[in-house]
RODO-2510 file (C-alpha; in nm, 4 decimals, decimal comma):
residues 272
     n   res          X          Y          Z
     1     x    10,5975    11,7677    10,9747
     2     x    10,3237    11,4468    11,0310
     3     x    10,1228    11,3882    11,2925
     4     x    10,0723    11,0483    11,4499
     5     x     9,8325    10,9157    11,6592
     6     x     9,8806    10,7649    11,9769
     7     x     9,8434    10,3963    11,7591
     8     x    10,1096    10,5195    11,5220
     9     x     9,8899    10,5911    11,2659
    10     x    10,0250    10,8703    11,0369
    11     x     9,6672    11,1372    11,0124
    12     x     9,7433    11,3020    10,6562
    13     x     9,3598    11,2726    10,4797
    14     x     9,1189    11,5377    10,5201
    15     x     8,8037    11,4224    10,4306
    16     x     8,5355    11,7774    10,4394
    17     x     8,1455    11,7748    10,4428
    18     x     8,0657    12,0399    10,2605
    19     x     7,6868    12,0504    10,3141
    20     x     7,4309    11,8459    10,5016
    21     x     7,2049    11,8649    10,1781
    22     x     7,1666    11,5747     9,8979
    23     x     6,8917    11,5543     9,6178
    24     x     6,9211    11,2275     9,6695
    25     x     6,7047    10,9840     9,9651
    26     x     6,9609    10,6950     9,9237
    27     x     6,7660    10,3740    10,2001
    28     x     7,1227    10,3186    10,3715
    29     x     7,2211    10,6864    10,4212
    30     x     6,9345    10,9488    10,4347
    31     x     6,5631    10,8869    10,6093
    32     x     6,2730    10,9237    10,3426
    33     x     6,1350    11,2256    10,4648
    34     x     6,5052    11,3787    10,5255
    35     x     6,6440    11,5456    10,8304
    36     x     6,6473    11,8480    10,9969
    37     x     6,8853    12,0724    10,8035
    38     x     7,1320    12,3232    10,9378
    39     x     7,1120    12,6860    10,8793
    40     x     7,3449    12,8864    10,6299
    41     x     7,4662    13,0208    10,9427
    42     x     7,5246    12,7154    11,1096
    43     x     7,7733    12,5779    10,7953
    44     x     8,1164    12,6763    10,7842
    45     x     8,2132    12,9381    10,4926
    46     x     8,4240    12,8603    10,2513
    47     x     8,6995    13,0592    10,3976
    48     x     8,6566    12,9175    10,7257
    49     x     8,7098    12,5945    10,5122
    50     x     9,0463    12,6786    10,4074
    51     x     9,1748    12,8444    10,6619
    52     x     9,1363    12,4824    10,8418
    53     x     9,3100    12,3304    10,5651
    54     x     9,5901    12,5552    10,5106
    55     x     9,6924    12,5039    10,9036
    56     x     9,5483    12,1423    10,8548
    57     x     9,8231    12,0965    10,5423
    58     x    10,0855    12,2770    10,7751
    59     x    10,1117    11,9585    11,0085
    60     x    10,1427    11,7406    10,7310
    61     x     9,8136    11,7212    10,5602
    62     x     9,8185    11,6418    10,2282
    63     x     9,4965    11,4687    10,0674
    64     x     9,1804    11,6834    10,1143
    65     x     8,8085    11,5255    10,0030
    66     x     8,5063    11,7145     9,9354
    67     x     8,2030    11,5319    10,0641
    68     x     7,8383    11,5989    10,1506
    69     x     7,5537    11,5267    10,1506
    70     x     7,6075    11,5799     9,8195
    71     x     7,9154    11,8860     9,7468
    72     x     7,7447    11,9634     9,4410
    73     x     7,4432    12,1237     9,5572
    74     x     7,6644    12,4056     9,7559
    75     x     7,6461    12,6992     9,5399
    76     x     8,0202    12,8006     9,3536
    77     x     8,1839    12,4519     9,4888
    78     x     8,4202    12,5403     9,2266
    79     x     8,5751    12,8639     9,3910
    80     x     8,6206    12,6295     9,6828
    81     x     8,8336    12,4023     9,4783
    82     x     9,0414    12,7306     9,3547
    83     x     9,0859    12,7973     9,7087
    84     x     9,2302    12,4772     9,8165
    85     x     9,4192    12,4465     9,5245
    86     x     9,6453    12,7563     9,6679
    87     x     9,7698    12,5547     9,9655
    88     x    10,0689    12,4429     9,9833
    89     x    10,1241    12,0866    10,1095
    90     x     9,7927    11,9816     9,9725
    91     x     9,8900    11,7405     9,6612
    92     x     9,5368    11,5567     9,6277
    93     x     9,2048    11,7465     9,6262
    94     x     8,9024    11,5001     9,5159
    95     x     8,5306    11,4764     9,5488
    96     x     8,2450    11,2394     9,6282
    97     x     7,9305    11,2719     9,4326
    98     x     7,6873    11,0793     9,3360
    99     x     7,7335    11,2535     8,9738
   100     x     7,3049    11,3596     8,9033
   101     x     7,4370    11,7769     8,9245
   102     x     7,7415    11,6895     8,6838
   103     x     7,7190    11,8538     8,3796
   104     x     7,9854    11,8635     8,1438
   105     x     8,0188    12,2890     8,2065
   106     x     8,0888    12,1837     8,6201
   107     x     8,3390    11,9085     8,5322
   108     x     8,5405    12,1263     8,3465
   109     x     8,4948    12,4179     8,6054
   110     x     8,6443    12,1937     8,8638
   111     x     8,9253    12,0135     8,6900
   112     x     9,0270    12,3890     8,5831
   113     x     8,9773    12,4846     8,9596
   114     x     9,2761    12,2134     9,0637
   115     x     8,9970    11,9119     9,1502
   116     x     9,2376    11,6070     9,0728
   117     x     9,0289    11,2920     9,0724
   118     x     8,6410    11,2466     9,1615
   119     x     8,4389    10,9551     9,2963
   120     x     8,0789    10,8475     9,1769
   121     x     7,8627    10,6987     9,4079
   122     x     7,6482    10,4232     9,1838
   123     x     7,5152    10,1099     9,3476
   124     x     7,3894     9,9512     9,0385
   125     x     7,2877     9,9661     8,6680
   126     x     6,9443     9,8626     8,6573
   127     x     6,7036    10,2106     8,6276
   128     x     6,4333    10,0634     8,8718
   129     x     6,6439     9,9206     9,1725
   130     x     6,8694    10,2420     9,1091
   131     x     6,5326    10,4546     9,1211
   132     x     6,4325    10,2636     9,4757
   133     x     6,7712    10,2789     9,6577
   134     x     6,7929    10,6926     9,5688
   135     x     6,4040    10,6968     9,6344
   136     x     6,3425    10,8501     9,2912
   137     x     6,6424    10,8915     9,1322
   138     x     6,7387    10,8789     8,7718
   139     x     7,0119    10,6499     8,6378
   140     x     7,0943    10,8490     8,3358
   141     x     7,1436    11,1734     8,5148
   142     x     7,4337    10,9537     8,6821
   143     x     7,5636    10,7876     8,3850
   144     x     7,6146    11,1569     8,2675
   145     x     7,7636    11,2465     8,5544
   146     x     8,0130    10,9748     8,5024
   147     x     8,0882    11,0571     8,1131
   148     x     8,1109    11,4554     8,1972
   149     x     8,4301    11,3486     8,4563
   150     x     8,6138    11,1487     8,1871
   151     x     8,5705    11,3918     7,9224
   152     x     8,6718    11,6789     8,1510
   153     x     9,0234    11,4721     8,2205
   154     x     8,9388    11,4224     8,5902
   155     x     9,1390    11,0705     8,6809
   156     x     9,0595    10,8382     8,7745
   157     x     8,7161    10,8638     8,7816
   158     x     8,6311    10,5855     9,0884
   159     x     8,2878    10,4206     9,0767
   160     x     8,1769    10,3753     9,4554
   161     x     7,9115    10,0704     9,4356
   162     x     7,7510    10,0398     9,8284
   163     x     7,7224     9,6358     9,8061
   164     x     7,3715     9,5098    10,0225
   165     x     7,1915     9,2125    10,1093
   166     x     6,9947     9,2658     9,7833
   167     x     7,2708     9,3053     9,5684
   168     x     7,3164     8,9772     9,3102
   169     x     7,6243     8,8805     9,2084
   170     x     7,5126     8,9815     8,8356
   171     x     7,4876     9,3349     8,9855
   172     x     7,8505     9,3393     9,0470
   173     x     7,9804     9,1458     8,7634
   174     x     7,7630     9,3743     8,5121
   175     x     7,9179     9,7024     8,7084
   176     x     8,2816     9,5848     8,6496
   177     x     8,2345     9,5417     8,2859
   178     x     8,0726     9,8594     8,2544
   179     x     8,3801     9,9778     8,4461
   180     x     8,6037     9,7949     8,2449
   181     x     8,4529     9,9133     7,8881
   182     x     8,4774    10,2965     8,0068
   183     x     8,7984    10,3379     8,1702
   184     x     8,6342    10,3691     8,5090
   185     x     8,8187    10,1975     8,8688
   186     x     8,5519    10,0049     9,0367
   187     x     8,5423    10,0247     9,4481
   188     x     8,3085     9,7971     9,6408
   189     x     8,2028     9,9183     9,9688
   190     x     8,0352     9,6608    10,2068
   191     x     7,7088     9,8436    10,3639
   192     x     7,8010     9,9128    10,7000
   193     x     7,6285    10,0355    11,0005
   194     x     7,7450    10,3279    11,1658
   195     x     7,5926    10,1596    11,5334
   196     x     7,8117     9,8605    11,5420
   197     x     8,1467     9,8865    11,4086
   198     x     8,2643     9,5687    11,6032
   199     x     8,0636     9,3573    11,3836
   200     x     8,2058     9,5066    11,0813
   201     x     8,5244     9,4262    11,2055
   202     x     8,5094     9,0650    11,2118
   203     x     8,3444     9,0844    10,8580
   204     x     8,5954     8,9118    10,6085
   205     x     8,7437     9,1623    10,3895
   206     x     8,6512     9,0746    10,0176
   207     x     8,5435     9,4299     9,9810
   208     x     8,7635     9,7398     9,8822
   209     x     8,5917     9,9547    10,1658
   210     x     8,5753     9,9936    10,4629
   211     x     8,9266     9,9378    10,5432
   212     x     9,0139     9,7996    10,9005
   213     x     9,1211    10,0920    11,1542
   214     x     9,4832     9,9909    11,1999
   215     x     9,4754    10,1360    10,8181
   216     x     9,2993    10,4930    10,9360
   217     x     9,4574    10,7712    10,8445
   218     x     9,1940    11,0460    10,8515
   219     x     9,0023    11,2797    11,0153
   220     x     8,6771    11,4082    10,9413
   221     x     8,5411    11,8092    10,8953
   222     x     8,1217    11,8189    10,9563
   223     x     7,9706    12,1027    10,7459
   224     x     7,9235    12,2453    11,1116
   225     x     8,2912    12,2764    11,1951
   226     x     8,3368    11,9758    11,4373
   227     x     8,6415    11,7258    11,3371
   228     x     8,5359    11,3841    11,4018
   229     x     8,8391    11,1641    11,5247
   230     x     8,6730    10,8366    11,4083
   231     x     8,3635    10,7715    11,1667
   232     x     8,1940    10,5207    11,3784
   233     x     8,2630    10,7507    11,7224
   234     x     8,0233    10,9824    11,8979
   235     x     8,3347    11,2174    11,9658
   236     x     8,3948    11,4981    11,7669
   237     x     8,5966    11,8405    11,8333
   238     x     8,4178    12,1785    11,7956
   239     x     8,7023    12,3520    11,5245
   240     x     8,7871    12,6847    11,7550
   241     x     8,9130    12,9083    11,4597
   242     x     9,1387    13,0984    11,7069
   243     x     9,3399    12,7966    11,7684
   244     x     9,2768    12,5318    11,4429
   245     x     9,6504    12,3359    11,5586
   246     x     9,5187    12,3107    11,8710
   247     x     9,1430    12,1402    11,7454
   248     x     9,3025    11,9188    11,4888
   249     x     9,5547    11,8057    11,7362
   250     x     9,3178    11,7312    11,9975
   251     x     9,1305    11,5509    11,6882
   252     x     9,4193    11,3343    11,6335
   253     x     9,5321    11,2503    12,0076
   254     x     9,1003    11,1519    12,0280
   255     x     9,1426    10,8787    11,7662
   256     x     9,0533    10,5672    11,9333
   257     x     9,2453    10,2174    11,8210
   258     x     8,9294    10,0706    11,6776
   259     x     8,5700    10,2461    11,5878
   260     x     8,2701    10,0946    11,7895
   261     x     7,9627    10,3177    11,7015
   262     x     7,7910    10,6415    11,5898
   263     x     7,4923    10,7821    11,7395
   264     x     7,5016    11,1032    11,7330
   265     x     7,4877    11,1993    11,3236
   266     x     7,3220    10,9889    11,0262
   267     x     7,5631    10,9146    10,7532
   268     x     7,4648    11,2348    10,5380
   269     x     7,5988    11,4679    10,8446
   270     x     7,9029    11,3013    10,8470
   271     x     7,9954    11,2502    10,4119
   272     x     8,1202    10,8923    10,4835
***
Protein backbone atom coordinates (compact mmCIF):
# COMPACT_ATOMS: atom_id res chain seq x y z
CA UNK A 1 0.00 0.00 0.00
CA UNK A 2 1.17 3.91 -1.20
CA UNK A 3 -0.56 6.77 -0.95
CA UNK A 4 -0.79 9.37 -3.68
CA UNK A 5 -1.71 12.69 -3.75
CA UNK A 6 -4.25 14.20 -5.71
CA UNK A 7 -0.98 15.43 -8.21
CA UNK A 8 0.16 11.84 -8.33
CA UNK A 9 2.80 12.29 -6.16
CA UNK A 10 3.68 9.04 -4.29
CA UNK A 11 3.90 10.55 -0.08
CA UNK A 12 6.45 7.83 1.36
CA UNK A 13 9.08 10.37 3.50
CA UNK A 14 8.43 11.19 6.95
CA UNK A 15 10.37 13.92 7.87
CA UNK A 16 9.79 14.42 12.26
CA UNK A 17 10.70 17.55 14.39
CA UNK A 18 11.70 16.26 17.27
CA UNK A 19 12.08 19.43 19.37
CA UNK A 20 11.63 23.14 18.84
CA UNK A 21 15.07 23.65 20.71
CA UNK A 22 18.67 24.28 18.95
CA UNK A 23 21.95 25.52 20.70
CA UNK A 24 22.46 27.02 17.78
CA UNK A 25 21.05 31.01 16.56
CA UNK A 26 21.75 30.17 12.83
CA UNK A 27 20.71 34.28 10.87
CA UNK A 28 18.47 32.33 8.20
CA UNK A 29 16.60 29.99 10.60
CA UNK A 30 16.31 31.09 14.32
CA UNK A 31 15.80 35.00 15.61
CA UNK A 32 18.82 36.15 17.91
CA UNK A 33 17.05 36.28 20.97
CA UNK A 34 15.12 32.83 20.09
CA UNK A 35 11.46 32.07 20.25
CA UNK A 36 8.95 31.24 22.48
CA UNK A 37 9.44 27.55 23.28
CA UNK A 38 6.81 24.90 23.78
CA UNK A 39 6.23 23.13 26.95
CA UNK A 40 7.31 19.39 27.67
CA UNK A 41 3.73 18.96 27.65
CA UNK A 42 3.04 20.56 24.58
CA UNK A 43 5.77 18.05 22.53
CA UNK A 44 4.74 14.80 21.45
CA UNK A 45 6.34 11.70 23.49
CA UNK A 46 8.29 9.49 22.03
CA UNK A 47 5.66 6.89 21.93
CA UNK A 48 3.21 9.13 20.53
CA UNK A 49 6.08 9.44 17.89
CA UNK A 50 5.97 5.96 16.87
CA UNK A 51 2.79 5.10 17.15
CA UNK A 52 2.40 7.79 14.14
CA UNK A 53 5.01 6.09 12.33
CA UNK A 54 4.12 2.59 12.70
CA UNK A 55 0.44 3.48 11.15
CA UNK A 56 2.39 6.16 9.05
CA UNK A 57 4.75 3.01 7.60
CA UNK A 58 1.41 0.93 7.30
CA UNK A 59 0.23 3.10 4.20
CA UNK A 60 3.40 2.85 2.64
CA UNK A 61 5.82 4.93 4.55
CA UNK A 62 9.10 4.02 4.35
CA UNK A 63 11.90 6.81 4.94
CA UNK A 64 11.53 8.50 8.39
CA UNK A 65 13.95 11.80 9.31
CA UNK A 66 14.68 13.06 12.63
CA UNK A 67 14.81 16.83 12.62
CA UNK A 68 14.67 19.75 15.06
CA UNK A 69 15.58 22.36 16.05
CA UNK A 70 18.32 20.44 16.66
CA UNK A 71 17.26 16.27 17.58
CA UNK A 72 20.22 16.12 19.60
CA UNK A 73 19.36 18.20 22.41
CA UNK A 74 16.11 15.85 23.22
CA UNK A 75 17.19 13.80 26.04
CA UNK A 76 17.68 9.64 25.07
CA UNK A 77 17.17 10.48 21.11
CA UNK A 78 18.72 7.20 20.90
CA UNK A 79 15.81 5.05 22.46
CA UNK A 80 13.78 6.88 19.87
CA UNK A 81 15.87 5.49 17.12
CA UNK A 82 15.46 1.82 18.84
CA UNK A 83 11.89 2.47 18.63
CA UNK A 84 11.59 3.24 15.05
CA UNK A 85 13.91 0.78 14.18
CA UNK A 86 11.06 -1.95 15.26
CA UNK A 87 8.69 -0.88 12.49
CA UNK A 88 8.17 -2.67 9.89
CA UNK A 89 8.03 -0.96 6.48
CA UNK A 90 10.41 1.67 7.65
CA UNK A 91 13.81 0.87 5.58
CA UNK A 92 15.55 4.43 6.08
CA UNK A 93 15.75 6.18 9.47
CA UNK A 94 18.27 9.35 9.28
CA UNK A 95 18.93 12.55 11.10
CA UNK A 96 19.65 16.25 10.62
CA UNK A 97 22.08 17.87 12.91
CA UNK A 98 24.17 20.36 12.81
CA UNK A 99 26.82 17.82 14.51
CA UNK A 100 28.14 20.48 17.85
CA UNK A 101 26.29 17.53 20.51
CA UNK A 102 28.05 14.61 18.46
CA UNK A 103 30.36 12.88 20.37
CA UNK A 104 31.86 9.83 19.32
CA UNK A 105 29.84 7.78 22.53
CA UNK A 106 26.22 9.27 20.68
CA UNK A 107 27.31 8.24 17.17
CA UNK A 108 27.83 4.91 18.11
CA UNK A 109 24.63 4.86 20.38
CA UNK A 110 22.63 5.69 17.34
CA UNK A 111 24.13 3.65 14.56
CA UNK A 112 23.66 0.67 17.23
CA UNK A 113 20.02 2.02 17.75
CA UNK A 114 19.23 1.30 13.72
CA UNK A 115 20.07 5.28 12.67
CA UNK A 116 21.19 4.51 8.95
CA UNK A 117 22.70 7.66 7.52
CA UNK A 118 22.95 11.31 9.16
CA UNK A 119 23.14 14.80 7.69
CA UNK A 120 25.44 17.74 8.97
CA UNK A 121 24.31 21.03 8.61
CA UNK A 122 27.77 23.21 7.86
CA UNK A 123 27.59 26.36 5.79
CA UNK A 124 31.23 26.96 5.63
CA UNK A 125 34.82 26.32 6.85
CA UNK A 126 36.07 29.51 7.92
CA UNK A 127 35.80 29.67 12.15
CA UNK A 128 34.68 33.44 12.08
CA UNK A 129 31.88 33.56 9.31
CA UNK A 130 30.89 30.00 10.79
CA UNK A 131 30.90 31.73 14.38
CA UNK A 132 28.50 34.76 12.86
CA UNK A 133 25.98 32.66 10.85
CA UNK A 134 25.41 30.20 14.25
CA UNK A 135 25.72 33.53 16.34
CA UNK A 136 28.52 32.01 18.43
CA UNK A 137 29.13 28.83 17.34
CA UNK A 138 32.24 26.77 17.23
CA UNK A 139 33.56 25.18 14.03
CA UNK A 140 35.49 22.45 15.64
CA UNK A 141 32.68 21.19 17.78
CA UNK A 142 31.17 20.54 14.13
CA UNK A 143 34.12 19.18 12.47
CA UNK A 144 33.88 16.59 15.39
CA UNK A 145 30.61 16.04 14.89
CA UNK A 146 31.37 15.14 11.35
CA UNK A 147 34.49 12.70 12.17
CA UNK A 148 32.38 10.95 15.20
CA UNK A 149 29.59 9.88 12.18
CA UNK A 150 32.26 8.35 9.91
CA UNK A 151 34.01 6.56 12.53
CA UNK A 152 30.75 5.25 13.99
CA UNK A 153 29.94 3.67 10.25
CA UNK A 154 26.91 5.97 9.78
CA UNK A 155 26.74 6.37 5.65
CA UNK A 156 26.82 8.45 4.05
CA UNK A 157 27.49 11.10 6.15
CA UNK A 158 25.78 14.24 3.90
CA UNK A 159 27.23 17.71 4.46
CA UNK A 160 24.17 20.23 4.15
CA UNK A 161 25.97 23.71 3.15
CA UNK A 162 22.85 26.60 3.22
CA UNK A 163 24.42 28.66 0.09
CA UNK A 164 23.68 32.86 0.69
CA UNK A 165 24.27 36.03 -0.88
CA UNK A 166 27.55 36.13 1.12
CA UNK A 167 28.74 32.94 0.22
CA UNK A 168 32.05 33.16 -2.35
CA UNK A 169 32.56 30.78 -4.70
CA UNK A 170 35.92 29.80 -2.71
CA UNK A 171 33.47 28.89 0.11
CA UNK A 172 32.02 26.20 -1.95
CA UNK A 173 34.94 25.02 -3.85
CA UNK A 174 37.02 24.74 -0.41
CA UNK A 175 33.80 22.68 1.14
CA UNK A 176 33.85 20.12 -1.75
CA UNK A 177 37.43 19.34 -1.32
CA UNK A 178 37.08 19.01 2.23
CA UNK A 179 34.21 16.71 1.22
CA UNK A 180 36.11 15.04 -1.22
CA UNK A 181 39.36 14.35 1.10
CA UNK A 182 36.98 12.79 3.94
CA UNK A 183 34.59 10.64 2.26
CA UNK A 184 31.77 13.07 2.94
CA UNK A 185 28.59 13.75 -0.01
CA UNK A 186 28.31 17.42 -0.36
CA UNK A 187 24.50 18.94 -0.73
CA UNK A 188 24.02 22.60 -1.58
CA UNK A 189 20.88 24.10 -0.48
CA UNK A 190 19.92 27.54 -2.01
CA UNK A 191 18.67 29.87 1.07
CA UNK A 192 15.15 30.06 0.64
CA UNK A 193 12.41 31.98 2.17
CA UNK A 194 9.68 30.29 3.69
CA UNK A 195 7.22 33.67 2.62
CA UNK A 196 7.58 33.37 -1.06
CA UNK A 197 7.92 30.07 -2.51
CA UNK A 198 6.88 31.36 -6.05
CA UNK A 199 10.05 33.14 -6.35
CA UNK A 200 12.00 30.17 -5.48
CA UNK A 201 10.36 28.47 -8.08
CA UNK A 202 11.50 30.32 -10.97
CA UNK A 203 15.07 30.23 -9.39
CA UNK A 204 17.32 28.11 -11.83
CA UNK A 205 18.16 24.92 -10.28
CA UNK A 206 22.07 24.69 -9.95
CA UNK A 207 21.52 23.73 -6.39
CA UNK A 208 20.91 20.14 -4.92
CA UNK A 209 18.03 21.56 -2.62
CA UNK A 210 15.22 22.61 -2.63
CA UNK A 211 13.82 20.37 -5.15
CA UNK A 212 10.79 21.66 -7.28
CA UNK A 213 7.27 20.37 -5.84
CA UNK A 214 6.31 18.13 -8.74
CA UNK A 215 9.36 16.08 -6.96
CA UNK A 216 7.55 16.24 -3.22
CA UNK A 217 7.12 13.32 -1.68
CA UNK A 218 6.80 14.15 2.02
CA UNK A 219 5.00 15.19 4.76
CA UNK A 220 6.04 16.90 7.72
CA UNK A 221 5.50 15.92 11.83
CA UNK A 222 5.90 19.45 14.14
CA UNK A 223 7.28 18.53 17.61
CA UNK A 224 3.58 19.60 18.51
CA UNK A 225 1.84 16.83 16.61
CA UNK A 226 0.48 18.79 13.54
CA UNK A 227 1.48 17.17 9.95
CA UNK A 228 2.23 19.86 7.64
CA UNK A 229 1.09 18.94 3.98
CA UNK A 230 3.61 21.38 2.38
CA UNK A 231 6.77 23.26 3.91
CA UNK A 232 6.04 26.59 2.48
CA UNK A 233 1.98 26.23 3.49
CA UNK A 234 0.20 27.71 6.46
CA UNK A 235 -1.92 24.37 6.57
CA UNK A 236 -1.14 21.82 8.83
CA UNK A 237 -3.33 18.84 10.43
CA UNK A 238 -3.65 18.52 14.24
CA UNK A 239 -2.40 14.42 14.48
CA UNK A 240 -5.79 13.03 16.41
CA UNK A 241 -4.10 9.87 17.98
CA UNK A 242 -7.51 8.09 17.93
CA UNK A 243 -7.59 8.14 14.25
CA UNK A 244 -3.60 8.68 12.90
CA UNK A 245 -4.92 7.06 9.06
CA UNK A 246 -7.39 9.39 9.13
CA UNK A 247 -4.79 12.73 9.99
CA UNK A 248 -2.11 11.54 7.66
CA UNK A 249 -4.61 10.99 4.98
CA UNK A 250 -6.20 14.21 5.30
CA UNK A 251 -2.34 15.40 5.31
CA UNK A 252 -1.83 13.91 2.01
CA UNK A 253 -5.26 14.81 0.16
CA UNK A 254 -4.10 18.80 1.71
CA UNK A 255 -0.92 18.77 -0.39
CA UNK A 256 -1.24 21.58 -2.69
CA UNK A 257 0.46 21.28 -6.46
CA UNK A 258 3.00 23.96 -5.71
CA UNK A 259 4.11 25.66 -2.16
CA UNK A 260 3.46 29.53 -2.03
CA UNK A 261 4.29 30.60 1.63
CA UNK A 262 4.68 30.02 5.39
CA UNK A 263 3.56 32.30 7.99
CA UNK A 264 2.57 30.69 10.58
CA UNK A 265 6.04 28.81 12.03
CA UNK A 266 9.84 30.02 11.65
CA UNK A 267 12.01 27.43 10.10
CA UNK A 268 13.18 25.89 13.58
CA UNK A 269 9.30 24.87 14.31
CA UNK A 270 9.09 23.24 11.26
CA UNK A 271 13.02 21.11 10.96
CA UNK A 272 13.22 22.08 7.23
Amino acid sequence: MSLTDRFGRRIHYLRISVTDRCNYRCVYCMPEEGISLKSHDEILPYEAITRIAGVAARLGFDRVRLTGGEPLVRKSIGQLVAMLSGINGLEDISMTTNGSLLTSNRARELKAAGLKRINISLDTLDERKFSEITRGGELEDVLKGVAAARAAGLDPVKINMIVSEGTIPAEIDAMRRFCEMNGLFLQTIKQFSLYNRKDELKYPHVFDRPHPCDECNKLRLTADGYLKPCLFSNKEISVDLEDIEGSIRCAVESKPQEGTCCENRLMCQIGG
